[in-house]
C-alpha positions in Angstrom: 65.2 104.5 96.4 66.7 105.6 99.9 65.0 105.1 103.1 64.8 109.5 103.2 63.2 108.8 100.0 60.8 106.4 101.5 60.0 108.1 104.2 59.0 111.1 102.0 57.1 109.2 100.0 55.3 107.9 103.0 54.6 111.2 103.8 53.6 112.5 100.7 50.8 109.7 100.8 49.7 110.1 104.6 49.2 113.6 103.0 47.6 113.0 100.0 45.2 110.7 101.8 44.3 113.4 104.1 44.2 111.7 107.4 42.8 113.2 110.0 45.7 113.7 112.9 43.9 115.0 115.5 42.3 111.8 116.0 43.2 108.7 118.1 44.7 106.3 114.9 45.9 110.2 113.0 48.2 110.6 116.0 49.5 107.6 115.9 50.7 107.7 112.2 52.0 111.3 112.4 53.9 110.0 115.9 55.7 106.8 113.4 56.3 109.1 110.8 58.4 111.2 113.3 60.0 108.5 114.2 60.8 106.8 110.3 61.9 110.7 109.6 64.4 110.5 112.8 65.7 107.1 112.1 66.3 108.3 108.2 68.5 111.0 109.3 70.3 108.5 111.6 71.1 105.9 109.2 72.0 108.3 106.6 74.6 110.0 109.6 76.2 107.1 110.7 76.3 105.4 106.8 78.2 108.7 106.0 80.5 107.8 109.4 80.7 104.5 108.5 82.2 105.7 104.3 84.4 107.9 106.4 85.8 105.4 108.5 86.3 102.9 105.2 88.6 105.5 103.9 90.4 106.2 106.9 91.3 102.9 106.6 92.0 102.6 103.5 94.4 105.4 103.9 96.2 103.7 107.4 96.6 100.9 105.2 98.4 102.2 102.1 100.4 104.5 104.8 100.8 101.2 107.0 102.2 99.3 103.3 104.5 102.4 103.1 106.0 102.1 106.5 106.4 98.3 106.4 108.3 98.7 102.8 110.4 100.8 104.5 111.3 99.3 107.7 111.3 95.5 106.1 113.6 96.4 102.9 115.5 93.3 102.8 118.6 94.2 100.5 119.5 91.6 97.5 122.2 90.3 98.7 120.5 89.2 102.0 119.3 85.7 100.0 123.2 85.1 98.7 124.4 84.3 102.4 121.3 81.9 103.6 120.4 78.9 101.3 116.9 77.4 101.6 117.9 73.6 101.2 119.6 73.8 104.7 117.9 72.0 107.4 119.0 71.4 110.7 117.8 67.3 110.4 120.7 67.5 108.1 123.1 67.9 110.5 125.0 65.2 112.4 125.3 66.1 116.3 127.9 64.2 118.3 125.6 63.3 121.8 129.4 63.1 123.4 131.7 64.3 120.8 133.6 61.1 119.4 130.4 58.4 117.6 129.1 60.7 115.4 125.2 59.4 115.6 122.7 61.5 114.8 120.5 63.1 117.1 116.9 61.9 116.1 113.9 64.8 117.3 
């Protein structure tokens, strides 16, 4: 059941119970029921913003997926000219040209 659903049900007994709301503790629970009725309609608003916005983004995103595929298309051949297994500790770096040491990071 739906907090609208709850509130009407509230309602529906309040009514069915036949306070008196004229009088001091009658005012008082017609004055909260106004204000469960209002809050109802609020939460059901923004829940309905809030499925809006969920698909909104939902939709940025598969758009967002589309651009990036487009943008980021790495052709084949791209992995032919780099090969994983190099590593620049493999190299050996002359520190004045002629020993050959390696330069230790």
């Amino acid at each position: 059941m739906e907090i609208k659903e709850k509130v009407a049900h509230l309602e529906g007994l309040i009514q069915g119970m036949e306070y008196d709301l004229t009088t001091k503790e009658g005012k008082i629970i017609a004055e909260m029921l106004d204000i469960l009725k209002d809050m109802a309609d609020e939460l059901e608003m923004a829940s309905d913003d809030i499925e809006t916005l969920f698909d909104y983004a939902d939709e940025l995103d598969k758009d967002l997926g589309d651009v990036e595929s487009e943008l980021f298309e790495i052709d084949d051949d791209y992995d032919d000219y780099y090969d994983d297994d190099d590593d620049i500790d493999d190299f050996d770096i002359d520190d004045d040209g002629e020993n050959g040491e390696e330069l230790k990071f």
